[in-house]
N, C-alpha and C positions, 0 to 999 in steps of 0.2 A: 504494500500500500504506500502512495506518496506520499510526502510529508506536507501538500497539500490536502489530502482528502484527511491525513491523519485532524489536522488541524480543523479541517470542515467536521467530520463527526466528534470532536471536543467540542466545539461550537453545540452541535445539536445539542450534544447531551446538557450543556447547561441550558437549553430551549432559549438561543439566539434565533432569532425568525430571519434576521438576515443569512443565516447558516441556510436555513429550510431554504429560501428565496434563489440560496447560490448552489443549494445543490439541487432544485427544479432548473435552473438556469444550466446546467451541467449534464443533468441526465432526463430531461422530459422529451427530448427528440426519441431516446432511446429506449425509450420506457414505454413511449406510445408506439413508436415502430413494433415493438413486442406484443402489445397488445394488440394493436390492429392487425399483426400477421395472426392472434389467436382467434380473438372475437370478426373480424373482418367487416366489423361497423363503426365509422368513422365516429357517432356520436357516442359509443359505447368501449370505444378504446378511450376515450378521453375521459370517460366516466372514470373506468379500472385505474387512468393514470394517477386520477383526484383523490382517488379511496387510496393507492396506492399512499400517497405521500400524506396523506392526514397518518393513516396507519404508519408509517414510519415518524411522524412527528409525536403520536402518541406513543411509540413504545422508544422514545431517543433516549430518553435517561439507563434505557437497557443493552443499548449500544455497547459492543463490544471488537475491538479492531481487532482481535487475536481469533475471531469467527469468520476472520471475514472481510473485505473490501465493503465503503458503502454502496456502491453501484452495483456487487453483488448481491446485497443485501436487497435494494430495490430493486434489481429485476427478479430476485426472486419473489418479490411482494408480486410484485405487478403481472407474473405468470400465473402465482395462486390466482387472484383477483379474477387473471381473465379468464381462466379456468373453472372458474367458480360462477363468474357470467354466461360461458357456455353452458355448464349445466342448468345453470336454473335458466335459460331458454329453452334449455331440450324438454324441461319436465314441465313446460306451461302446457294446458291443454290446448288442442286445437280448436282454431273456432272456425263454426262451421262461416259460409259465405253468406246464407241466407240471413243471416246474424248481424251483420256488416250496415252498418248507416253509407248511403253515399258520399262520396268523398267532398271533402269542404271545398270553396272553392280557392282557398292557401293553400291546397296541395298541390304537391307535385303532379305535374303531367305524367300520367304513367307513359305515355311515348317518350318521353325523354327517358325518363327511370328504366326503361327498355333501353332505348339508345344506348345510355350509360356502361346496363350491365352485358350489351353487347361490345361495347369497347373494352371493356376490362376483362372480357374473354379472349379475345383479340390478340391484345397487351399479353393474359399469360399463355396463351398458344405460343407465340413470339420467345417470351420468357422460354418456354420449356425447349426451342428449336436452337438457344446459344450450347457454346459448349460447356462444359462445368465450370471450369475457372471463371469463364464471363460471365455465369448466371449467379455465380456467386457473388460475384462486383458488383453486381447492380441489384439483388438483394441484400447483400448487408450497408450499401449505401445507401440507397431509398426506402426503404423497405426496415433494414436493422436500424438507420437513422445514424450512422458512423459518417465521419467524414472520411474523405481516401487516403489522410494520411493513417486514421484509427483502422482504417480497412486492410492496407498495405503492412500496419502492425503486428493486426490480430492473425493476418495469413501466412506472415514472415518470407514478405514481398517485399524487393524494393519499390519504393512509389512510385518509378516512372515506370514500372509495371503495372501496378496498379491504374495508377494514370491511364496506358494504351489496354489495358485489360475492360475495364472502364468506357473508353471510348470506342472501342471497337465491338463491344456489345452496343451501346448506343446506334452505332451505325448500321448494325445490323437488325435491330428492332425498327430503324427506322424505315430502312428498307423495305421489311419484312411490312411492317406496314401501313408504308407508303398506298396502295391502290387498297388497302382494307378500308380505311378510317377516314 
């Protein structure tokens, strides 16, 4: 652990809120890239990320560096969380359709919401046709929420691999679809 994050979790633990603030500031990209690769809903990852860091803000005084990194700490929060989100979606009952009021007129256009979820089929058909390396670049960057040089680290990559790993997935998604989208 650095001797920044050591000093960011002594912070929590005395419930410094600027601690809390700098380590949302630090790991919320990461935290919700996690969750929205679990739950796969934009408003429901961001949910898990808020439960997420209350829940670490209430148990800081239990904070223990010799357990652990805090970023490990939070994503492990933040996987229970969303994990715990998919379940209790799975175990809602179904409702039937007839059941169903018409849609407000604030809602979404279900043709676009079609549209939508025909582009992000698109996007990972695309995804799955890189090769491994490059599919990994571009889900631990967008997707995991790492920067390329944290991506180039965690792969024990130089970065200007990274970097051309990176962009040459880019280019071939773009490719790929270009005459889809």
């Amino acid at each position: 652990m650095s001797e920044d994050e050591l000093r960011l979790l002594e912070r929590l633990r005395r419930n410094d809120r600027d601690a809390l603030a700098a380590t949302y500031d630090a790991y919320s990209r990461l935290a919700f890239g996690l969750a929205y690769r679990i739950v796969g809903e934009t408003g429901e990852a961001e949910d898990v990320v808020q439960e997420a860091f209350v829940s670490l803000w209430r148990q800081a005084d239990r904070l223990d560096s010799s357990r652990g990194s805090l970023r490990s700490l939070l994503l492990t929060i933040v996987h229970r969380r969303a994990v715990d989100a998919v379940r209790r979606r799975s175990s809602r009952p179904a409702v039937l359709l007839e059941s169903l009021e018409p849609l407000p007129s604030g809602a979404p256009d279900p043709l676009e919401v079609s549209s939508v979820a025909e582009q992000q089929r698109l996007v990972q058909r695309a995804l799955t046709e890189l090769p491994v390396d490059q599919r990994k670049a571009v889900e631990l960057t967008y997707f995991g929420g790492l920067t390329i040089a944290e991506m180039a680290e965690q792969e024990g990559i130089p970065l200007g691999t990274a970097k051309s790993r990176l962009r040459l997935a880019l280019d071939r998604m773009r490719t790929s679809l270009a005459g889809a989208i």
